[in-house]
C-alpha positions as CSV (number, residue, x, y, z in Angstrom):
1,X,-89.1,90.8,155.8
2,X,-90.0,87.8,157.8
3,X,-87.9,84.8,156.3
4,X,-89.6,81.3,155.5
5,X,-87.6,79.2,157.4
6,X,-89.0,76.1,155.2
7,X,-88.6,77.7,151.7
8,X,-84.7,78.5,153.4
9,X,-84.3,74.7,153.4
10,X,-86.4,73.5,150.0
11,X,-88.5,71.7,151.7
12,X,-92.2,71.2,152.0
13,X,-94.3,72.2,155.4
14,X,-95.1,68.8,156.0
15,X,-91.7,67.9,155.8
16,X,-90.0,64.8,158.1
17,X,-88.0,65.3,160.2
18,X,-85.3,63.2,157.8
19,X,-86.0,65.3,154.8
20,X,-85.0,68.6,157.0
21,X,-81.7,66.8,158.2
22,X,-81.0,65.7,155.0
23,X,-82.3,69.3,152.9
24,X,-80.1,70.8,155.9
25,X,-76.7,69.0,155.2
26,X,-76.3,69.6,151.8
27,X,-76.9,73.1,152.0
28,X,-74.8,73.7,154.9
29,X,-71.8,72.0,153.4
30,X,-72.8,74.0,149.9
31,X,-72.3,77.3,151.5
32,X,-69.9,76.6,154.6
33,X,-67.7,79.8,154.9
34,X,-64.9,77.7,154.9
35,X,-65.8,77.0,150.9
36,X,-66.6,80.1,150.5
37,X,-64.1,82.5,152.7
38,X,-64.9,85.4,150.3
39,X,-68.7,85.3,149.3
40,X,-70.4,87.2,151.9
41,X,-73.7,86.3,150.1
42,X,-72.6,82.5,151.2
43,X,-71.9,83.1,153.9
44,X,-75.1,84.7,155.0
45,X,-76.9,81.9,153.2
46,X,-75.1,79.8,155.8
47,X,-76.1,81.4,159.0
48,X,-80.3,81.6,157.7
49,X,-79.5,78.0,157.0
50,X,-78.3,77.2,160.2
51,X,-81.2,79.6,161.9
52,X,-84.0,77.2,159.9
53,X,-82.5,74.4,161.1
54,X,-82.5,75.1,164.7
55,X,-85.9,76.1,164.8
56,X,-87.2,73.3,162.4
57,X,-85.4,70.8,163.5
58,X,-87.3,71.4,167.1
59,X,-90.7,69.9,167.5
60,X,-91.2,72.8,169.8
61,X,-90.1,75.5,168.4
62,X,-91.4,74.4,164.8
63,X,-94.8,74.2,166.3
64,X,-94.7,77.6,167.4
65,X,-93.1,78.8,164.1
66,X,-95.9,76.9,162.1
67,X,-98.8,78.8,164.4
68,X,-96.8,82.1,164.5
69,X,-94.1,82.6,162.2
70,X,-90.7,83.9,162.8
71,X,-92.3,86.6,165.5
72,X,-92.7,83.4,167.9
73,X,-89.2,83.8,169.0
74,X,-89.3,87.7,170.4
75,X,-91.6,86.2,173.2
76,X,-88.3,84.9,174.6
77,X,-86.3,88.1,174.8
78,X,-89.2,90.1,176.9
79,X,-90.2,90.4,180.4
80,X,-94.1,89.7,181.0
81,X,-96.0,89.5,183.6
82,X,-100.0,89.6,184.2
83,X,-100.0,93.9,184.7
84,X,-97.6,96.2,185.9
85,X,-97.9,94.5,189.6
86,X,-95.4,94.5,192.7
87,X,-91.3,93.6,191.1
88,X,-91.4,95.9,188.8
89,X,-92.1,93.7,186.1
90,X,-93.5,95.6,182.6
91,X,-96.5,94.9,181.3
92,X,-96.8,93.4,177.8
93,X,-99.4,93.5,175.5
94,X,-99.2,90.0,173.5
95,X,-102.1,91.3,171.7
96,X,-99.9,94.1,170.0
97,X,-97.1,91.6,169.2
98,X,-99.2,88.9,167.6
99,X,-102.0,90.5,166.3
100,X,-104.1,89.3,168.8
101,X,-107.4,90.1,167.3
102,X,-108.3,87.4,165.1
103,X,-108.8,85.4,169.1
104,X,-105.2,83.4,168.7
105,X,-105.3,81.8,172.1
106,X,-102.4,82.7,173.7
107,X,-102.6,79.9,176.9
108,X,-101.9,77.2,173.8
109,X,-99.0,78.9,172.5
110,X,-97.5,78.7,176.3
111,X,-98.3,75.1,176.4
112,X,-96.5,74.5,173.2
113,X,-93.4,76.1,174.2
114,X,-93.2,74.0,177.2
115,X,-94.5,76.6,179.7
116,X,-96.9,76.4,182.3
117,X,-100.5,78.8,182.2
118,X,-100.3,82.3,179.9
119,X,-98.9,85.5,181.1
120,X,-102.2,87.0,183.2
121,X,-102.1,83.2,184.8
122,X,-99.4,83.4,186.7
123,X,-95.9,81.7,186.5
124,X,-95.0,79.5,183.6
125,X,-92.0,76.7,183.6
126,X,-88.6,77.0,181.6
127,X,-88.6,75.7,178.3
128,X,-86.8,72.4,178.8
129,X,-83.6,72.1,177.5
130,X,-82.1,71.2,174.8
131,X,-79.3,69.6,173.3
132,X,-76.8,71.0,171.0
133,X,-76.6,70.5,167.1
134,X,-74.6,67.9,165.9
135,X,-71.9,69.3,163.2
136,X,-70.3,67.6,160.2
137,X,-66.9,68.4,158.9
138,X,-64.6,66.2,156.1
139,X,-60.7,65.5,157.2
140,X,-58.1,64.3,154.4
141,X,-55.1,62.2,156.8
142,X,-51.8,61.8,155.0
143,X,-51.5,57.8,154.3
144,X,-48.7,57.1,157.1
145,X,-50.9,59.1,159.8
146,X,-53.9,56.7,158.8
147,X,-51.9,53.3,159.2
148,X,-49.6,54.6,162.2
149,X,-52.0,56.9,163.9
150,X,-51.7,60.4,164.7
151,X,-52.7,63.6,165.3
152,X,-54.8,66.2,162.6
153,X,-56.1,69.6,163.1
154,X,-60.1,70.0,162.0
155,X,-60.8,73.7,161.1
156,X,-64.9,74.4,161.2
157,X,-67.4,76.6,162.4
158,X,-68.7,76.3,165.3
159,X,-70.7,79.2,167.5
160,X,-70.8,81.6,164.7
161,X,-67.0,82.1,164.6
162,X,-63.8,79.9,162.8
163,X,-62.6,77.6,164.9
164,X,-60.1,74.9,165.0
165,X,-59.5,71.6,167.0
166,X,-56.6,68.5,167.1
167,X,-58.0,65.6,166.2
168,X,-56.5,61.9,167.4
169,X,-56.7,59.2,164.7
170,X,-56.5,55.9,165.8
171,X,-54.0,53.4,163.3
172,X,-55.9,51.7,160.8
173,X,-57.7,54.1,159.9
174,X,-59.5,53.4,156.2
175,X,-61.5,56.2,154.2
176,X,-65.1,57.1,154.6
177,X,-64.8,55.8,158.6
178,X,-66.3,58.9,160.6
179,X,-65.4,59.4,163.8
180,X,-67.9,60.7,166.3
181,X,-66.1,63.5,169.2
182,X,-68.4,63.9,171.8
183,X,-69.0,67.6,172.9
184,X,-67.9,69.2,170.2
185,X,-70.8,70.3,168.1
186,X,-72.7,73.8,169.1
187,X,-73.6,74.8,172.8
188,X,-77.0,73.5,173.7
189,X,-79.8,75.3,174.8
190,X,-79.5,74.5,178.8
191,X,-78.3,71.0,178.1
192,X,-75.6,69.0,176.6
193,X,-73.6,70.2,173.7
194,X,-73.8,68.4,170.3
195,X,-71.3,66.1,168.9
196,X,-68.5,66.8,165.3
197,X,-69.4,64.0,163.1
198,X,-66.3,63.6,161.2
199,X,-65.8,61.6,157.5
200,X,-62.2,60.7,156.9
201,X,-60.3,60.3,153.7
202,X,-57.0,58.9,153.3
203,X,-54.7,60.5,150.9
204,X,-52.8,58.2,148.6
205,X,-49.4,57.3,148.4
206,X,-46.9,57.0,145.5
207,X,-45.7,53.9,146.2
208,X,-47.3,52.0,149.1
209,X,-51.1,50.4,148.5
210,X,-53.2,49.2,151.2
211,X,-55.6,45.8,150.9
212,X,-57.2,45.3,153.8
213,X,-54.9,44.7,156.5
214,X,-51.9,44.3,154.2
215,X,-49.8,46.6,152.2
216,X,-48.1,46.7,149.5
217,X,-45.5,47.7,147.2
218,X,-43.9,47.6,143.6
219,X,-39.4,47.4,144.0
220,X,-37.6,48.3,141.3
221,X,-34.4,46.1,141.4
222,X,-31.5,46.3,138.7
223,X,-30.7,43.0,135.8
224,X,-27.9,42.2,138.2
225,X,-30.1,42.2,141.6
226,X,-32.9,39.8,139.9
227,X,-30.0,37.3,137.9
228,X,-27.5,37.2,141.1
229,X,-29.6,38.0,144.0
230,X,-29.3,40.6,146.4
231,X,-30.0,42.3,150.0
232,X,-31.9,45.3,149.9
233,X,-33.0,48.3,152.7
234,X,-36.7,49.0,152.0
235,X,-39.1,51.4,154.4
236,X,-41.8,49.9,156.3
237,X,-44.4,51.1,158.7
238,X,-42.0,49.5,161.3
239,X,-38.8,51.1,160.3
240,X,-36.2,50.4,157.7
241,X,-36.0,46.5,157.2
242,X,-33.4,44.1,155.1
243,X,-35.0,42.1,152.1
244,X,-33.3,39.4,150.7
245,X,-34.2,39.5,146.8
246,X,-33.7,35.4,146.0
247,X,-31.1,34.9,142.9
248,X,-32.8,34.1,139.9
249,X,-35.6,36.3,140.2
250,X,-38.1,38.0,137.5
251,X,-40.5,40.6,137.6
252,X,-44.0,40.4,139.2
253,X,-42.4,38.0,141.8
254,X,-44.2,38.7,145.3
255,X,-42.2,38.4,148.9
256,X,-43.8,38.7,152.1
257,X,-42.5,40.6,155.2
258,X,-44.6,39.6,157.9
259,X,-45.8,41.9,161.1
260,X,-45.2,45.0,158.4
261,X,-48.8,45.9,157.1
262,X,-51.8,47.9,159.2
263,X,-52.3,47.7,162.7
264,X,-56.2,46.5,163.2
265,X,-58.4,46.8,166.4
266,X,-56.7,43.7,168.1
267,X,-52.8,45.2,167.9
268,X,-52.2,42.5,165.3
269,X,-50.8,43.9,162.1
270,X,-51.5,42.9,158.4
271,X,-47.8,41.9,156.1
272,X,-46.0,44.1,153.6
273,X,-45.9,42.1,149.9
274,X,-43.6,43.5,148.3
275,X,-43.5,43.3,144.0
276,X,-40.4,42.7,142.1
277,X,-39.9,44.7,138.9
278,X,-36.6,44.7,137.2
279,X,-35.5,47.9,135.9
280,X,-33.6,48.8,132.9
281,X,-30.7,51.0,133.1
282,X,-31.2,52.7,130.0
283,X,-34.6,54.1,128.4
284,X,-35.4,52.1,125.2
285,X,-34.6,55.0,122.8
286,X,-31.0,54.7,123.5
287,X,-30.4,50.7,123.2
288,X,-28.9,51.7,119.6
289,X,-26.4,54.1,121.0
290,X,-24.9,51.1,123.6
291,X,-21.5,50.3,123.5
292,X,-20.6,46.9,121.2
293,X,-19.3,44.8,124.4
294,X,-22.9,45.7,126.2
295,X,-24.6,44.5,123.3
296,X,-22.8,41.2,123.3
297,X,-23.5,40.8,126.7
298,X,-27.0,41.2,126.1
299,X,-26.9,38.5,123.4
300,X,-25.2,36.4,126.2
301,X,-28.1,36.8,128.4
302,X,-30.8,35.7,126.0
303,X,-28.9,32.9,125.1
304,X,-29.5,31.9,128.5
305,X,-33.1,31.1,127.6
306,X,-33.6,27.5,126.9
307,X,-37.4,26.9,126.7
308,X,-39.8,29.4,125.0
309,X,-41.1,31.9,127.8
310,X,-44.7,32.5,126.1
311,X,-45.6,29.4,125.1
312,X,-48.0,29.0,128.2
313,X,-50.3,31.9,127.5
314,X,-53.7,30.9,126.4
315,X,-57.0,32.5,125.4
């Protein structure tokens, strides 16, 4: 049974050409195999999708198919000439193929697909070609790869078949950026082929956060490290770098280390701000079961405290 390439895609017959794009996408990424790598139903669903697509989604073609119907495209994949002349060449009865007797005039149908005078008139042009269809396809980069740049592998499909290519990411790069690789959408039809669209996501990572051009992170340091100061290793984008942790310092306290954020456009790179957060060494079920000198040392500590450290909060 002849399919209805229009009902295929949800759409009306007087569709735009934006409302089949759009009616196309969201089907194609409902029932891409690689989604689906074990419903053959989907699958199927996929390739009829894809078939509407490229016949709707060509003025030509779709004003054939709208005059004609699916059969439209079996002219293509038969010799005809005007009779069974010199060459060879078969004759043809496009009267038997599209049911010729309700007076469909054949010499339009020619002219719509881009050819020159009907089959008894003599030659006819190639249809003219084409350009190949643009493909979509979603890529999650680990969080390092997007600030550092990198390599990724895209798996898709592409001419019917699973296929996978090696994708270069540039540093800096933020999620829901696509990236447009030309020549590697389907094969066109005698002419260029079309281009991957591709939507990036950056997976997050448990301790670094990105603003902007800038990153950040939350240090745990020890009592000792905040009250005395210290020199810590931390990693950066750059490599492993010294931070000097200043004596006397409490939690939420922010230091900078410049050059060590996200590369942009320019070469320049954002800073790392990096957030103190003192750490206790025991959890707070077991402060009971401390030994009496730590307790007193404790004691020590908050007698330190000479001016109420609350007394500036305000509703």
């Amino acid at each position: 049974m002849a399919k209805d390439y229009y009902a295929l895609l949800g759409v009306k017959r007087s569709a735009s050409d934006d409302e089949i794009q759009r009616a196309y996408r969201e089907l194609a990424r409902k029932y891409h195999p690689d989604l689906n790598p074990d419903d053959r139903a989907a699958q199927q669903k996929f390739k009829d999708v894809q078939q509407a697509h490229d016949v709707l989604s060509n003025p030509e073609k779709r004003r054939a198919y709208d005059q004609f119907g699916p059969e439209f495209e079996r002219a293509g994949g038969h010799p005809f000439t005007g009779g069974g002349g010199p060459g060879g060449g078969a004759t043809f009865d496009f009267e038997q193929l599209f049911g010729g007797a309700g007076g469909m005039n054949f010499g339009d149908f020619f002219q719509q697909m881009g050819g020159g005078p009907s089959p008894g008139g003599g030659s006819r042009r190639q249809q003219r070609p084409s350009k190949g269809q643009d493909l979509t396809a979603e890529l999650t980069v680990p969080f390092n790869t997007a600030v550092l740049g990198g390599e990724a592998s895209i798996s898709m499909r592409r001419g019917g078949k699973s296929d996978a290519i090696t994708v270069k990411i540039p540093p800096g790069m933020e999620s829901g950026k696509k990236m447009r690789l030309r020549g590697q959408g389907e094969e066109g039809h005698g002419g260029k082929p079309g281009d991957l669209i591709v939507e990036v996501t950056v997976a997050p990572h448990p301790y670094f956060r990105r603003r902007g051009q800038n990153l950040e992170l939350t240090l745990p340091v020890s009592v000792g490290e905040a009250m005395s100061g210290a020199t810590i290793d931390i990693p950066t984008p750059g490599g492993t770098v010294s931070l000097k942790i200043p004596a006397g310092s409490s939690s939420g306290r922010r230091l900078r280390v410049k050059g060590q954020g996200v590369q942009n456009k320019s070469s320049s790179s954002g800073d790392l701000f990096v957030e103190l957060q003192i750490k206790l060494p025991v959890a707070a079920e077991a402060i009971d079961e401390l030994p009496e000198e730590v307790k007193q040392a404790v004691s020590r500590i908050e007698s330190l405290y000479l001016e109420p450290i609350r007394d500036n909060i305000v509703w």
